[in-house]
C-alpha positions in Angstrom: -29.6 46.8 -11.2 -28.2 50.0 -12.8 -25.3 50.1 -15.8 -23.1 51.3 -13.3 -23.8 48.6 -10.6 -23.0 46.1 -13.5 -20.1 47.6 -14.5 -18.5 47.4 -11.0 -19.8 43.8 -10.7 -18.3 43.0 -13.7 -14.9 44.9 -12.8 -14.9 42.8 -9.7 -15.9 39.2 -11.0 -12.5 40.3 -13.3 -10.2 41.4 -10.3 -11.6 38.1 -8.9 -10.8 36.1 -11.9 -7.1 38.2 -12.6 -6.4 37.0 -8.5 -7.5 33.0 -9.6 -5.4 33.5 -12.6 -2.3 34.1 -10.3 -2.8 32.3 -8.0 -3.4 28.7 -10.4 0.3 30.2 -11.7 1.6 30.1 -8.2 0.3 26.5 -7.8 1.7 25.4 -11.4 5.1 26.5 -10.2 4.9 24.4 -6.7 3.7 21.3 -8.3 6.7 21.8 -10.9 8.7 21.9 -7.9 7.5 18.9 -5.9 7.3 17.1 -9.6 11.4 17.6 -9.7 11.8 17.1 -6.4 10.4 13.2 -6.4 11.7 12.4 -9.1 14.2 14.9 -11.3 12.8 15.3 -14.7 9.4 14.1 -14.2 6.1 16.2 -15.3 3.7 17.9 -13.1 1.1 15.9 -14.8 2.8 12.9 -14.0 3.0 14.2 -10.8 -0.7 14.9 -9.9 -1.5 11.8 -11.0 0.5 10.2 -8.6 -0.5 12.5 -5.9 -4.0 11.6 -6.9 -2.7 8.5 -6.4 -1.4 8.6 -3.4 -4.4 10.3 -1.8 -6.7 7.9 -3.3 -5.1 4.2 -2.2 -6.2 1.6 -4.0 -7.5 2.9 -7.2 -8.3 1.6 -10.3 -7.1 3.4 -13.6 -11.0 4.3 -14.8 -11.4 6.0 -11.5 -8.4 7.9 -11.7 -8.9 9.0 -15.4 -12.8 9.8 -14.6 -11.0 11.4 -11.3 -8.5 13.7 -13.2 -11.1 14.0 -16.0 -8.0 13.1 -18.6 -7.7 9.6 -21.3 -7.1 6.5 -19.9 -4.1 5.7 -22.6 -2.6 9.0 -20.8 -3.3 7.6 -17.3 -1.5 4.5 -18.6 1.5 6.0 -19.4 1.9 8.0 -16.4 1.1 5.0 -14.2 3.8 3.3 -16.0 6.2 5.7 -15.6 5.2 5.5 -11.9 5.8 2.2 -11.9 9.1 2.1 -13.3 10.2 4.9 -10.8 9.1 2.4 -8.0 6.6 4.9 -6.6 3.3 3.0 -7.6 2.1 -0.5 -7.7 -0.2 -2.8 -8.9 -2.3 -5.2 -7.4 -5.1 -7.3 -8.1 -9.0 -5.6 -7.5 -10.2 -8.3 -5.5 -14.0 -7.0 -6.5 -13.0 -7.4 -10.5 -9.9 -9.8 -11.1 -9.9 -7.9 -15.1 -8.7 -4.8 -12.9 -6.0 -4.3 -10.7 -5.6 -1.6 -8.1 -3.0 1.4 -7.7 -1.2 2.7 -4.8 2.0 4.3 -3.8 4.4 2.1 -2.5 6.2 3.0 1.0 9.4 4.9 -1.5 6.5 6.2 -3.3 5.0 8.1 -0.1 8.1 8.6 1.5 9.6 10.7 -1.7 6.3 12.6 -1.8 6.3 13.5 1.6 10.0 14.9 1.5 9.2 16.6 -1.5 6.7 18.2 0.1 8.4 19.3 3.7 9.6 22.3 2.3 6.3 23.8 1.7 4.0 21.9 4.1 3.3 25.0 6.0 3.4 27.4 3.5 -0.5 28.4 3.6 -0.5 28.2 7.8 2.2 30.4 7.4 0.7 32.9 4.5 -2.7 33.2 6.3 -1.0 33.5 10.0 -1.8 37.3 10.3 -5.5 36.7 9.3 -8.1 36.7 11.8 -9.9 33.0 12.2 -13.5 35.0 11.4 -11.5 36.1 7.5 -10.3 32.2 7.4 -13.0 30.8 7.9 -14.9 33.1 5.7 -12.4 32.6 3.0 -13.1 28.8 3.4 -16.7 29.5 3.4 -17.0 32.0 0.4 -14.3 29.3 -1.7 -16.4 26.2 -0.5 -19.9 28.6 -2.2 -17.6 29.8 -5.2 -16.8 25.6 -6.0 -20.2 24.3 -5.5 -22.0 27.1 -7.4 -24.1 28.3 -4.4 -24.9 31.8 -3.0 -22.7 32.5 0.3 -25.1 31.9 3.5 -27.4 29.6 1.7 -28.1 26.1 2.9 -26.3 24.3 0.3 -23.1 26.1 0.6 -20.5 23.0 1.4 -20.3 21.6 4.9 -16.5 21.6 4.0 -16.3 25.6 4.6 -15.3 26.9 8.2 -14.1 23.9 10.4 -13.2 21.7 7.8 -9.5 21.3 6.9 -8.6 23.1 4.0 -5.8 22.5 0.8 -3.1 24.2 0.0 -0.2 24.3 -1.8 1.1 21.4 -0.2 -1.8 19.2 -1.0 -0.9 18.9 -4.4 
């Protein structure tokens, strides 16, 4: 590889990261929204926590701090915030009675899914002019670029080109 051709790969892997960069803004800003929209006032940490919640019925707080990679004592605040809010609840792990399990209660997953309406479609909509061939390669070259493989190889991600995809929404 030439000085040139490493330039230009390294002007690219930069456009790449500059087009992440915006794009994890654009994210920040709909999770803020959702956040405000469950529950006025209420963090977009807090929030992704109790999405992870949500998504992950029936989980205990380890899990979810290993899950979000964060502090339990930080879980535990959020959860109790949850709590209080009436959108998560506790009950007992029947594998481990020292633990108890989290989910969203019926308010809980109700609130999230009208805070979400208003944006449910928003990547069906923003990729609707695409052809399915640059969808699906999009999901394929994303579903390389997250598991730290070379596009085409074998151990690319089964999630790429069929597999359902998130979005804004999923947050």
């Amino acid at each position: 590889m030439t000085a040139t051709d490493d330039a230009e790969r390294l002007a690219a892997v930069q456009a790449v990261e500059d087009r992440f960069s915006s794009l994890v803004g654009s994210f920040r800003r709909v999770m803020a929204e959702h956040a405000e929209r469950v529950s006025p006032g209420m963090l977009p940490g807090v929030y992704k926590v109790f999405t992870t919640i949500a998504r992950h019925e029936g989980v205990t707080l380890s899990a979810l701090a290993e899950s979000l990679m964060a502090d339990k004592g930080q879980m535990s605040r959020a959860v109790r915030e949850l709590e209080g809010l009436g959108l998560v609840e506790r009950t007992p792990d029947p594998t481990d009675r020292r633990s108890s399990l989290l989910s969203a209660t019926a308010e809980g997953r109700e609130r999230l899914a009208a805070a979400r309406a208003p944006r449910e479609r928003a990547l069906v909509r923003a990729l609707e002019d695409w052809s399915l061939d640059d969808v699906r390669s999009l999901a394929r070259l994303l579903g390389a670029l997250a598991s730290g493989t070379v596009p085409g190889s074998d151990g690319e991600g089964a999630e790429s080109a069929g597999a359902q995809q998130p979005g804004p929404s999923a947050a």
